[in-house]
C-alpha positions as CSV (number, residue, x, y, z in Angstrom):
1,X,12.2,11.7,-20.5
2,X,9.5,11.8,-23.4
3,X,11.9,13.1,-26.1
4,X,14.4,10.5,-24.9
5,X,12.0,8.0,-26.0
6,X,11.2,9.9,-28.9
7,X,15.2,10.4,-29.9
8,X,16.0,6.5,-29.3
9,X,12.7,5.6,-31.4
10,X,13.9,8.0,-34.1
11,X,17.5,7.3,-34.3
12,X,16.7,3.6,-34.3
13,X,14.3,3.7,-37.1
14,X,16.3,5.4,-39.5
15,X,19.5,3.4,-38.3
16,X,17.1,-0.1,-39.3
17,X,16.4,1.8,-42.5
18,X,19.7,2.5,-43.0
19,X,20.9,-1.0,-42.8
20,X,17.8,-2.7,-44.8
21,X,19.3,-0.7,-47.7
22,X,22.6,-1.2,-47.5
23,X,22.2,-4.8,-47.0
24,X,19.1,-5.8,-49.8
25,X,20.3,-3.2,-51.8
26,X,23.4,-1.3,-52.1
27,X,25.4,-4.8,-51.1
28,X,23.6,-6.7,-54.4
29,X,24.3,-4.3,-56.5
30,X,26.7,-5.7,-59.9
31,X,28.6,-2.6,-59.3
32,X,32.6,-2.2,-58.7
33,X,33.5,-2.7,-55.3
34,X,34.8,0.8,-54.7
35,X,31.2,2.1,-56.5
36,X,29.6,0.2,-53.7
37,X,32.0,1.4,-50.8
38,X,30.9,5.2,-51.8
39,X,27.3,4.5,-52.0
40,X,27.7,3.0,-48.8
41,X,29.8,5.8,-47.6
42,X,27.2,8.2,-49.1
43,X,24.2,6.6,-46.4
44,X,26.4,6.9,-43.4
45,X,26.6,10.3,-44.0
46,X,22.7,10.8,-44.8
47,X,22.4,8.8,-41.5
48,X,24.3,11.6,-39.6
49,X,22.0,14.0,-41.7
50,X,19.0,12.8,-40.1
51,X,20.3,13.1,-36.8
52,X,21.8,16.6,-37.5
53,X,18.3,17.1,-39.0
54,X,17.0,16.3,-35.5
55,X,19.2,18.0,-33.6
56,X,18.6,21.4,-35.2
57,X,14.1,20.9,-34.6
58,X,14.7,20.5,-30.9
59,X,18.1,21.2,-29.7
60,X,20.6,23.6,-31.5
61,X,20.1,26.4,-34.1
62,X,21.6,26.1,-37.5
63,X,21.6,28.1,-40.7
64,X,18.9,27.5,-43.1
65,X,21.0,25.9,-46.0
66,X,21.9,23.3,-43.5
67,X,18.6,22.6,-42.1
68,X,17.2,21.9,-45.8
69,X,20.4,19.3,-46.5
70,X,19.6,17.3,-42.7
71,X,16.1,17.6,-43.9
72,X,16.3,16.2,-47.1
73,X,18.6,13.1,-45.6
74,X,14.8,12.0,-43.8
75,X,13.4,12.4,-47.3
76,X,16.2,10.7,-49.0
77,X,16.5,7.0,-47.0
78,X,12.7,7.0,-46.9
79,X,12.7,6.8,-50.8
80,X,16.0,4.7,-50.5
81,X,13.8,2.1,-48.4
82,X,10.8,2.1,-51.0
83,X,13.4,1.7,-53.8
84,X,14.9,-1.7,-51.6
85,X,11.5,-2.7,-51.4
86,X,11.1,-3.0,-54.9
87,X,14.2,-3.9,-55.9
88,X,14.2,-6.9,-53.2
89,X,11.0,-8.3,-54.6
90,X,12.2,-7.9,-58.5
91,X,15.3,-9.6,-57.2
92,X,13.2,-12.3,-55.9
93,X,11.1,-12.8,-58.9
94,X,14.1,-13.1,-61.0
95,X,16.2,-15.9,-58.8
96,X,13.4,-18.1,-59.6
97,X,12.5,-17.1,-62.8
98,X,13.4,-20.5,-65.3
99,X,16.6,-18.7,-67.0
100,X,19.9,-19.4,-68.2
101,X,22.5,-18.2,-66.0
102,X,23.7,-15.6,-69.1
103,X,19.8,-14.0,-69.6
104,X,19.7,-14.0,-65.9
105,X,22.8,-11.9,-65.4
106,X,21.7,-9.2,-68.1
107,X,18.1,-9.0,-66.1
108,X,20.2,-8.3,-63.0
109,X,22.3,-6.1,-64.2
110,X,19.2,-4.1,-66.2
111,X,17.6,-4.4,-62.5
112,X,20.5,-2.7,-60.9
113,X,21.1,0.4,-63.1
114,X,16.9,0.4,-63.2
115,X,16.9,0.6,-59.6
116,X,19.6,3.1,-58.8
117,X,18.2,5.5,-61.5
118,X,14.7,4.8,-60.0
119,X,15.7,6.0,-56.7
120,X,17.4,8.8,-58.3
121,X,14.0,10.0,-60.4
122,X,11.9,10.0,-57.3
123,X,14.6,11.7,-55.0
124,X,14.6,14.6,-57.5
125,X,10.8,14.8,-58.5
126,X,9.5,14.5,-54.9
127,X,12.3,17.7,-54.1
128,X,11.0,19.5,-56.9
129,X,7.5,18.9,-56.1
130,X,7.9,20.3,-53.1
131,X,8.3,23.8,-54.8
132,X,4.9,23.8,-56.6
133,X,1.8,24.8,-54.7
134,X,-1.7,23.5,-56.7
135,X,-4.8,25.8,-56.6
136,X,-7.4,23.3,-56.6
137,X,-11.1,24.9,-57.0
138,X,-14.1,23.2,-56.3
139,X,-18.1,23.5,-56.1
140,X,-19.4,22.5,-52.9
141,X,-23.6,21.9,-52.8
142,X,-24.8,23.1,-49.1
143,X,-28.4,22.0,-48.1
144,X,-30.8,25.7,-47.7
145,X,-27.9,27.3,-48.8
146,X,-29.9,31.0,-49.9
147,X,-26.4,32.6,-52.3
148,X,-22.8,31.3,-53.1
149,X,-19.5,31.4,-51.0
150,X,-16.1,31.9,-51.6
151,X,-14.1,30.1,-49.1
152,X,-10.3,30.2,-50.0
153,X,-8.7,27.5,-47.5
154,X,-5.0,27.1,-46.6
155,X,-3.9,24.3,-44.1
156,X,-0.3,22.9,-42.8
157,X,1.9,25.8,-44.1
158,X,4.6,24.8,-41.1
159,X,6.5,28.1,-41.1
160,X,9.9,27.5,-39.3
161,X,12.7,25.8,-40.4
162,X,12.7,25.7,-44.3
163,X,9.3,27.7,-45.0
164,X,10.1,31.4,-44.1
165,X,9.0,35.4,-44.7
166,X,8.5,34.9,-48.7
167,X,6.8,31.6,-48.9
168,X,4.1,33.4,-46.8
169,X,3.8,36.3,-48.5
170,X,3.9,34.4,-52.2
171,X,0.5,32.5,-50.3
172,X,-0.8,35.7,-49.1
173,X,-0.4,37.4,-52.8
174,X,-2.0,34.3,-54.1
175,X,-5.5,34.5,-51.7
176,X,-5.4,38.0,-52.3
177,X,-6.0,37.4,-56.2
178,X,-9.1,34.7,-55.7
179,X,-11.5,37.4,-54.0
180,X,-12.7,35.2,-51.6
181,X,-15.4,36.1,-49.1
182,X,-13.7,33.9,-46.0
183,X,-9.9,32.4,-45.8
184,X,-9.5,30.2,-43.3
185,X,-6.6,28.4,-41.9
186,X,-7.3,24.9,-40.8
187,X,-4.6,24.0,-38.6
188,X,-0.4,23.9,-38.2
189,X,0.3,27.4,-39.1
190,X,3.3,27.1,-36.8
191,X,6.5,24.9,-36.8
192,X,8.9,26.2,-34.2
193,X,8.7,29.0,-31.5
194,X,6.7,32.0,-32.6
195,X,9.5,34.7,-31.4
196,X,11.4,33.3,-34.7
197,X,8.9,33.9,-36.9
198,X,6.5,36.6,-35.6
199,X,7.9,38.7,-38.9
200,X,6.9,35.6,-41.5
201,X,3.4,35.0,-39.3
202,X,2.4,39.0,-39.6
203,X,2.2,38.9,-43.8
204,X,-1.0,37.0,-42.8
205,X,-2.3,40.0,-41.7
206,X,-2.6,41.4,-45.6
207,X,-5.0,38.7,-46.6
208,X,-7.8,40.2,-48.0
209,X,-11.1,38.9,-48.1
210,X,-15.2,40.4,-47.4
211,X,-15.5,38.6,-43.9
212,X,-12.2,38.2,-43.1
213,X,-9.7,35.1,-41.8
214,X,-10.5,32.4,-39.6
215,X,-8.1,29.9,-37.6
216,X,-7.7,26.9,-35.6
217,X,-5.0,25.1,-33.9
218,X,-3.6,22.3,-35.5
219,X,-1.8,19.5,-33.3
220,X,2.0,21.6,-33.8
221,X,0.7,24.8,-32.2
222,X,0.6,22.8,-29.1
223,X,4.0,22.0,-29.4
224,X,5.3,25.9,-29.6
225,X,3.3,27.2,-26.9
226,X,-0.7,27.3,-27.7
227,X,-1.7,30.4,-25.4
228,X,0.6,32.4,-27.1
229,X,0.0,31.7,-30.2
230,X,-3.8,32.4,-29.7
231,X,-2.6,35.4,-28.6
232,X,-0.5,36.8,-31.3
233,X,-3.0,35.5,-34.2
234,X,-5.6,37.3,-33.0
235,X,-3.8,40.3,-32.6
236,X,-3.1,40.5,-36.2
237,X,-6.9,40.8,-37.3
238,X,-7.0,37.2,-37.4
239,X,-9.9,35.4,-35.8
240,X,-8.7,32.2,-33.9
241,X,-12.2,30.1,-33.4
242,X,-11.5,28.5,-30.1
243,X,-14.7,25.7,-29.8
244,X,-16.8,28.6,-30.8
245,X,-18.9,29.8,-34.1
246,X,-19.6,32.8,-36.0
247,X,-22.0,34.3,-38.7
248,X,-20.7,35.2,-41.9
249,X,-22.6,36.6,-45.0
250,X,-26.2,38.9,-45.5
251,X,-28.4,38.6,-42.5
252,X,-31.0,35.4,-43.4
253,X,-28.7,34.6,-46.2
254,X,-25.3,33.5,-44.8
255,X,-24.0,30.2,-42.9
256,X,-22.2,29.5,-39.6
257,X,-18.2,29.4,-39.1
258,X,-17.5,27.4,-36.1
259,X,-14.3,26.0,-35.5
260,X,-12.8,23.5,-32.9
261,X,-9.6,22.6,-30.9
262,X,-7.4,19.9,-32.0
263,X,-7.8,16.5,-30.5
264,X,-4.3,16.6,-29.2
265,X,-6.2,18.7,-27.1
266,X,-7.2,15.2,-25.3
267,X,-4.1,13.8,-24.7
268,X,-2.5,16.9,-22.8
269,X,-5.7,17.8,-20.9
270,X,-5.5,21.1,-22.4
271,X,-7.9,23.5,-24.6
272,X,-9.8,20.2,-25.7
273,X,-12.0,20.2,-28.6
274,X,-15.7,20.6,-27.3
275,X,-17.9,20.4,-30.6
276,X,-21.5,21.0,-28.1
277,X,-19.9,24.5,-27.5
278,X,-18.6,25.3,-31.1
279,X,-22.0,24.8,-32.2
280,X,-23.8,26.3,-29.6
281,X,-26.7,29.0,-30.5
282,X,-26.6,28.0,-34.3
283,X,-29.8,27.9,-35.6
284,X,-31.3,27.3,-38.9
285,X,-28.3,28.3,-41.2
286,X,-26.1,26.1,-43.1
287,X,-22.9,25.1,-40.7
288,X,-19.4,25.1,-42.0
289,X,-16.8,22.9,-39.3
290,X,-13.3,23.7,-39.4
291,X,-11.7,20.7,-37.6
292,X,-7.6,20.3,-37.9
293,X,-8.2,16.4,-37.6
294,X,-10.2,14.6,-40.2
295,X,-10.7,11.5,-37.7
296,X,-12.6,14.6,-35.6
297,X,-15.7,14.0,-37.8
298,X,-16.4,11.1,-36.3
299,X,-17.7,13.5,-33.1
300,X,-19.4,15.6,-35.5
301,X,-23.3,15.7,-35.6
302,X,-25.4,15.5,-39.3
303,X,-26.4,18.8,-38.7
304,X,-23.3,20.0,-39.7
305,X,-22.9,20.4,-43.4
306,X,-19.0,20.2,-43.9
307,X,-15.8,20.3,-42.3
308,X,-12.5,21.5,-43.7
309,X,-9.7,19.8,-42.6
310,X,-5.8,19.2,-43.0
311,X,-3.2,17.7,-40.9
312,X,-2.8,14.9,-44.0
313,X,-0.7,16.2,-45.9
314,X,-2.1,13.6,-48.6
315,X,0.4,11.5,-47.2
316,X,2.9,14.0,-48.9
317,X,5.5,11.3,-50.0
318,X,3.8,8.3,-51.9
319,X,2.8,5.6,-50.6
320,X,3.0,7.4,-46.9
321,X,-1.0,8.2,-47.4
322,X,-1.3,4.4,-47.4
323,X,0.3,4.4,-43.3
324,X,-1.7,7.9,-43.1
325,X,-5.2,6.2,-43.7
326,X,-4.5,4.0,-40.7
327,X,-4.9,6.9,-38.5
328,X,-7.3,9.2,-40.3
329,X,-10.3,8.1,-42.1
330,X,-10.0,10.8,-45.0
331,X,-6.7,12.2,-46.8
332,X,-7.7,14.2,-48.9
333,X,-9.9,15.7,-51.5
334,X,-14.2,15.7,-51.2
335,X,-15.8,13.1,-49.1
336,X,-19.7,12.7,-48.1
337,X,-19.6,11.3,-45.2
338,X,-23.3,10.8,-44.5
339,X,-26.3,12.0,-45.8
340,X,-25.8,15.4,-44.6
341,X,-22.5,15.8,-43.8
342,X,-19.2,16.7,-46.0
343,X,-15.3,16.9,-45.3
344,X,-12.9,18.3,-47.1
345,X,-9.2,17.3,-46.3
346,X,-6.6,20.0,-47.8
347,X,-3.2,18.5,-49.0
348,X,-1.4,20.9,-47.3
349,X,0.2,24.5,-48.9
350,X,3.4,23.4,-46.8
351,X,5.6,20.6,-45.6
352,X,6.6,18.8,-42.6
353,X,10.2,17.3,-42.3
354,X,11.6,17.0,-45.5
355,X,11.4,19.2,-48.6
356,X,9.4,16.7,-50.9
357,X,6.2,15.7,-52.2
358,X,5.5,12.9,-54.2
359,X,2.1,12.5,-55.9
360,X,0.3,14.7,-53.1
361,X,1.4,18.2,-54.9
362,X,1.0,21.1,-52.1
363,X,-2.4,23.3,-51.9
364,X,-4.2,26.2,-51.4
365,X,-8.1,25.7,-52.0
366,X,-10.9,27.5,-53.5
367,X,-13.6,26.5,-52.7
368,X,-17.2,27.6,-53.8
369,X,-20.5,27.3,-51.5
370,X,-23.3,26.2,-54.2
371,X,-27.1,25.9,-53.9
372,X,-27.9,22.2,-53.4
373,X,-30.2,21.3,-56.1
């Protein structure tokens, strides 16, 4: 019944979408008639993309050139509908604008080709954006923090679908060149059921670091079956923090790991988040959270000193992170978020849905534990 709901909500949307562009956009063009009629032609057939696209997530199995062209159709009328958008209120501007019929004919037509090519631009950049990972580094200052950290973070790497065996191991061989002291995994490792990609999930294993890897369930793992999941991670040298916390450096001179559920957790009754019990028996030492959620800090007490997050995506295709920020109080990058108490929100070294990123590049973070001055 639930993904009934879901499917009618979906294929609704995108059918709306459909028709807002076709309508206040394709329709106005001062293009040929039969120009028109294939462009029109051209979003019926991204409509049956989409549902194709969601048809192969939940219901059949198709090859993997297929799932990236019903992918891309999501990614396609989404930038199709910002393009309308824009177009619509230029279009406005202009039928009021004080000109003569002739100057107002060349604006519209300079409006039309503008706009087409726009949408072209951004379709191409935000699918070759995809493709390029960032390594962003950063200095972090800790409160009684007694020698540095290297914490190389990865978050939202979605294996299934279109991330497979060799994006994997190009992250893996990436870590492996940062010599980081802890990698840790905040969240949405998983994207479909783990018997396809037990192969692609067992590169992780190879990650090299002095303390080893560290994970927690994101809200997708859920989805794919959460027990064995645990199960499998942890068989591969992986430690999955499940509302607990560990120590990691020198004896006197190191911090706290904990790490908690997600708070999807809440909503199925299920292997909630419990932040009393991830912190419990901590002591003195600086406290490092890794939280999927970035709205979870709001649960999170000031004697934690930061949390490393995901689940964003830094809205992944601009200006999503604007509908993003409605949900979660942090997208991405360094925040403080009281005296005491940082968060960090990864973009995201993966995707979700379709291939493309615009103005939130993809990421894999090192990040450096500093002496607070």
């Amino acid at each position: 019944m639930n993904f009934s709901i879901f499917a009618t909500v979906f294929i609704s949307v995108f059918a709306l979408l459909s028709f807002y562009v076709s309508k206040r956009f394709i329709n106005k063009l001062d293009f040929k008639l039969k120009t028109k009629s294939y462009l029109n032609i051209f979003l019926i057939f991204n409509f049956f993309g989409i549902l194709l696209y969601m048809l192969s997530r939940y219901v059949i199995s198709v090859p993997n050139f297929l799932n990236f062209l019903f992918s891309i159709s999501i990614g396609v009328i989404f930038l199709l509908f910002l393009t309308t958008v824009f177009y619509d209120v230029f279009h406005f501007i202009l039928k009021i604008s004080p000109l003569n019929n002739s100057r107002r004919d060349f604006f519209k037509k300079t409006l039309d080709v503008g706009a087409v090519g726009l949408a072209s631009t951004i379709t191409t950049t935000a699918t070759y954006g995809a493709k390029d990972i960032t390594l962003e580094k950063i200095n972090i200052p800790i409160k009684n923090l007694q020698q540095e950290y290297k914490i190389v973070q990865i978050s939202d790497v979605h294996v299934g679908g279109l991330i497979k065996k060799d994006f994997v191991l190009d992250v893996v061989n990436t870590i492996n060149t940062l010599n980081a002291d802890i990698v840790v995994i905040t969240g949405d490792l998983i994207d479909t059921k783990l018997d396809y990609i037990k192969e692609s999930i067992r590169e992780l294993s190879n990650i090299k670091s002095t303390y080893g890897t560290y994970f927690i369930a994101g809200n997708h793992e859920y989805f794919h079956g959460l027990k064995q999941i645990i199960s499998y991670v942890n068989s591969l040298g992986i430690k999955v923090l499940e509302n607990e916390n560990v120590y990691i450096g020198q004896k006197d001179a190191g911090f706290y790991l904990a790490g908690v559920y997600d708070v999807m957790g809440y909503r199925i009754k299920q292997y909630q988040p419990d932040i009393k019990k991830a912190l419990k028996g901590i002591k003195d030492n600086p406290t490092v959270l890794l939280a999927h959620q970035p709205k979870f800090i709001h649960e999170v007490p000031k004697s934690v000193d930061l949390v490393l997050s995901g689940h964003t995506h830094g809205g992944q295709i601009f200006p999503f992170n604007y509908l993003v920020n409605l949900a979660q109080p942090y997208i991405k990058g360094l925040h403080s978020h009281n005296s005491n108490t940082q968060i960090y929100v990864n973009r995201g070294t993966g995707f979700w849905g379709p291939p493309m990123r615009l103005g939130a590049s993809a990421e894999i973070t090192e990040i450096t534990l500093v002496k607070s001055e």
